[in-house]
DRENPA-3360 file (N, C-alpha, C; in nm, 2 decimals, always signed):
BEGIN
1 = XXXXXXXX = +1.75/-2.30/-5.21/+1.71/-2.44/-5.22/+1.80/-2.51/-5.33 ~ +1.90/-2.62/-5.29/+1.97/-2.68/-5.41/+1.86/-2.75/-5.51 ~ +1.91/-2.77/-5.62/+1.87/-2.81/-5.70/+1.88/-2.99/-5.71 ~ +1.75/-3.09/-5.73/+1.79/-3.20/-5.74/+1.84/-3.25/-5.90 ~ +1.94/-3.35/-5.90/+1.97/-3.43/-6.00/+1.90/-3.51/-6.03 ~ +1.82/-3.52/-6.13/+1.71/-3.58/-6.21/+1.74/-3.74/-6.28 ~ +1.88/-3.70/-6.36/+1.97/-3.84/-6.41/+2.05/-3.77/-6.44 ~ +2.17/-3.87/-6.45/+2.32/-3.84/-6.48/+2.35/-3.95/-6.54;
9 = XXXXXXXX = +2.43/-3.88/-6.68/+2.49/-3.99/-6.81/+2.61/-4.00/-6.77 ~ +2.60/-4.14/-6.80/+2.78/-4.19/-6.74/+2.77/-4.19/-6.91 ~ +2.95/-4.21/-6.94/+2.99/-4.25/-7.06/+2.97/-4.41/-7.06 ~ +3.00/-4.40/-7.17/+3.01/-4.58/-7.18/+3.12/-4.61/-7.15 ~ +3.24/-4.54/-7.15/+3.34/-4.61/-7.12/+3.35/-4.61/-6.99 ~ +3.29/-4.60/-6.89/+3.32/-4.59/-6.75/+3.21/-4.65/-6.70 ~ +3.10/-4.70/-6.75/+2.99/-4.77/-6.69/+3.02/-4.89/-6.62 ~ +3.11/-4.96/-6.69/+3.19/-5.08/-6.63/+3.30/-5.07/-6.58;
17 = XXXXXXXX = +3.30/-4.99/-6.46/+3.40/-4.96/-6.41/+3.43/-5.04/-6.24 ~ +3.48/-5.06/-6.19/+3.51/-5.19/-6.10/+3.51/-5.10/-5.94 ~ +3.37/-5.07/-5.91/+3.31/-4.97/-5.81/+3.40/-5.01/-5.68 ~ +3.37/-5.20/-5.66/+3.41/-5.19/-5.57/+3.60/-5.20/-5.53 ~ +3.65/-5.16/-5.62/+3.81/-5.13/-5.62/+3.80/-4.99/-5.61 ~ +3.78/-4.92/-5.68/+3.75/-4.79/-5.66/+3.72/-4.74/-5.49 ~ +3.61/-4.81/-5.44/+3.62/-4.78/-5.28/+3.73/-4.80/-5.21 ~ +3.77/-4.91/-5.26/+3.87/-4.99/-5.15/+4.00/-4.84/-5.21;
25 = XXXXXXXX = +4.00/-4.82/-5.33/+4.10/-4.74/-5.30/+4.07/-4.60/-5.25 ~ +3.96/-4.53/-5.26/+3.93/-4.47/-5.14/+3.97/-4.45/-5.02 ~ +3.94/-4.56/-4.95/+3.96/-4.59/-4.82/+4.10/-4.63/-4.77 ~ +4.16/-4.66/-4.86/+4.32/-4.68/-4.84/+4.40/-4.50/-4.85 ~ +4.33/-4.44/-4.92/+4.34/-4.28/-4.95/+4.33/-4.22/-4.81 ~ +4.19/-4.28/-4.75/+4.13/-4.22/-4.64/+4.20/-4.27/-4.50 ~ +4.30/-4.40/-4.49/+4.38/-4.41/-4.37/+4.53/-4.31/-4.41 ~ +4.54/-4.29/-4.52/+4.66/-4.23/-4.52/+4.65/-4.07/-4.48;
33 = XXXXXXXX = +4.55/-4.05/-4.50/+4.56/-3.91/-4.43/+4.50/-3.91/-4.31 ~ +4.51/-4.00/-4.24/+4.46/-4.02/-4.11/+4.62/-4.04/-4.07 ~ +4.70/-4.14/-4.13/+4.84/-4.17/-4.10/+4.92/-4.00/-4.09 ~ +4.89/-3.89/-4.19/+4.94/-3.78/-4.21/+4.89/-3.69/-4.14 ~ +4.78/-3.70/-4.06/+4.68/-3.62/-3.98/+4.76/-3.64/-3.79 ~ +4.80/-3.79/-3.82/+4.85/-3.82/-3.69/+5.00/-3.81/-3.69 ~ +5.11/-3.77/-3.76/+5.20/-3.74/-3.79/+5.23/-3.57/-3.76 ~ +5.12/-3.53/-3.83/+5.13/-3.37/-3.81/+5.12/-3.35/-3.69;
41 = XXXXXXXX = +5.02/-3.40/-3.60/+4.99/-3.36/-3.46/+5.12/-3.43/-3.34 ~ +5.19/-3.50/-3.40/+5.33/-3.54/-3.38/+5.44/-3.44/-3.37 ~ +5.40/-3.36/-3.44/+5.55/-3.29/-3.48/+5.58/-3.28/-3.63 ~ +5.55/-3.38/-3.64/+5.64/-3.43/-3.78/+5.55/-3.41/-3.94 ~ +5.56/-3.25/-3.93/+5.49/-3.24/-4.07/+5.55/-3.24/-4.13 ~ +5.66/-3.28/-4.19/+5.73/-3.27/-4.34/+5.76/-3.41/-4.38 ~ +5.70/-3.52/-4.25/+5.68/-3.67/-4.33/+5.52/-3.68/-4.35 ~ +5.42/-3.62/-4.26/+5.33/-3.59/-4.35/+5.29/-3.51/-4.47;
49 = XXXXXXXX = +5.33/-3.44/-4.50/+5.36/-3.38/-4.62/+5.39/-3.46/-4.78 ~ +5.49/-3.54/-4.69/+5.57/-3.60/-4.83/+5.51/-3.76/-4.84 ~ +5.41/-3.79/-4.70/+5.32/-3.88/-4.75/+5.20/-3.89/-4.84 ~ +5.14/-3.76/-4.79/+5.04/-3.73/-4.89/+5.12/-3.72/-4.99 ~ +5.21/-3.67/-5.07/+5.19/-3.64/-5.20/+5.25/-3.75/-5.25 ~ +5.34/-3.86/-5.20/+5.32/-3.99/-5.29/+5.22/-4.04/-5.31 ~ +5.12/-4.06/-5.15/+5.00/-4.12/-5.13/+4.87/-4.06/-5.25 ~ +4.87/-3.92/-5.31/+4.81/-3.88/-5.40/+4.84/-3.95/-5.53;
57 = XXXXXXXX = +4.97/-3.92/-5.57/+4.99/-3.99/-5.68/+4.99/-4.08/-5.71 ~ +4.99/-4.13/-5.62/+4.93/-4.35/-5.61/+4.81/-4.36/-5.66 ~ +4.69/-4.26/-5.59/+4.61/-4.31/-5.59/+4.54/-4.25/-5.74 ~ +4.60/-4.13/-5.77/+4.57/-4.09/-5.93/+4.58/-4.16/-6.03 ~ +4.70/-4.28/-5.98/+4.75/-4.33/-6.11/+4.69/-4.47/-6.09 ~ +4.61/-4.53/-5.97/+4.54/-4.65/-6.01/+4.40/-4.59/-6.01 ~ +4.35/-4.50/-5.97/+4.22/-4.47/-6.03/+4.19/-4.44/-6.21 ~ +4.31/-4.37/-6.25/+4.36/-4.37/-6.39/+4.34/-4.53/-6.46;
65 = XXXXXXXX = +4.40/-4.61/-6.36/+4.43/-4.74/-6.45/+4.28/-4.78/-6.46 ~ +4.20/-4.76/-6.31/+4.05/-4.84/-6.34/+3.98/-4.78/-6.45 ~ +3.98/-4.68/-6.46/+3.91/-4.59/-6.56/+3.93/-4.63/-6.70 ~ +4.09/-4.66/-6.72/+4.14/-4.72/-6.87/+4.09/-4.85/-6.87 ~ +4.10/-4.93/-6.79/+4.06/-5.08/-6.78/+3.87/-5.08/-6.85 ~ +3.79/-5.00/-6.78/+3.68/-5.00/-6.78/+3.68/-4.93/-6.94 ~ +3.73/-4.85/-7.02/+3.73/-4.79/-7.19/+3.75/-4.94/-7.25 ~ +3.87/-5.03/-7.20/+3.91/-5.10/-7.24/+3.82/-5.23/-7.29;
73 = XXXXXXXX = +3.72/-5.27/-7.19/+3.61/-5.36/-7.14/+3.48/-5.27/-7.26 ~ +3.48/-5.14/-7.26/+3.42/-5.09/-7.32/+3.42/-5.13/-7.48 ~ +3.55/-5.10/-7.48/+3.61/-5.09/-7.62/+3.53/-5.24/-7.71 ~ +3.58/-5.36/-7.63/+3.59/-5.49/-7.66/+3.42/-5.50/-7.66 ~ +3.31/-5.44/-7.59/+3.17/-5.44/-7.62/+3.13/-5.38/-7.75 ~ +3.22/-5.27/-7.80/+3.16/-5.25/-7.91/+3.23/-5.30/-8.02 ~ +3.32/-5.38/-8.04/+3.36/-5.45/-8.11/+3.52/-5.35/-8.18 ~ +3.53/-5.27/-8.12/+3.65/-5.19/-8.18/+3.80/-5.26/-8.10;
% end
């Protein structure tokens, strides 16, 4: 039987974090491997391949930025 989650501490720097961009980049994550899903079944796995992995690091590095944005918004609440 899993165990239920009772509460979960966000940090403060990520409480204000901008959910609904976060989805939207999700979902742009989630057609690209549909775009690489239907590429491979093409033939052509070595442009899906090399889609995902720019399509990864795209998406690391504006998930990265929401996350810094939201310390940043943090930062400015506590007066530092």
């Amino acid at each position: 039987m899993p165990n239920k989650v009772r509460s979960v501490r966000v940090p403060s720097e990520i409480e204000s974090i901008d959910l609904t961009s976060l989805v939207k980049e999700c979902a742009r994550h989630l057609r690209d491997l549909e775009s690489a899903s239907l590429l491979t079944t093409q033939g052509n796995s070595e442009a899906a391949e090399a889609l995902l992995r720019a399509r990864q690091a795209d998406l690391g590095r504006r998930v990265g930025r929401l996350v810094w944005e939201a310390g940043k918004r943090a930062q400015g609440r506590q007066g530092g």
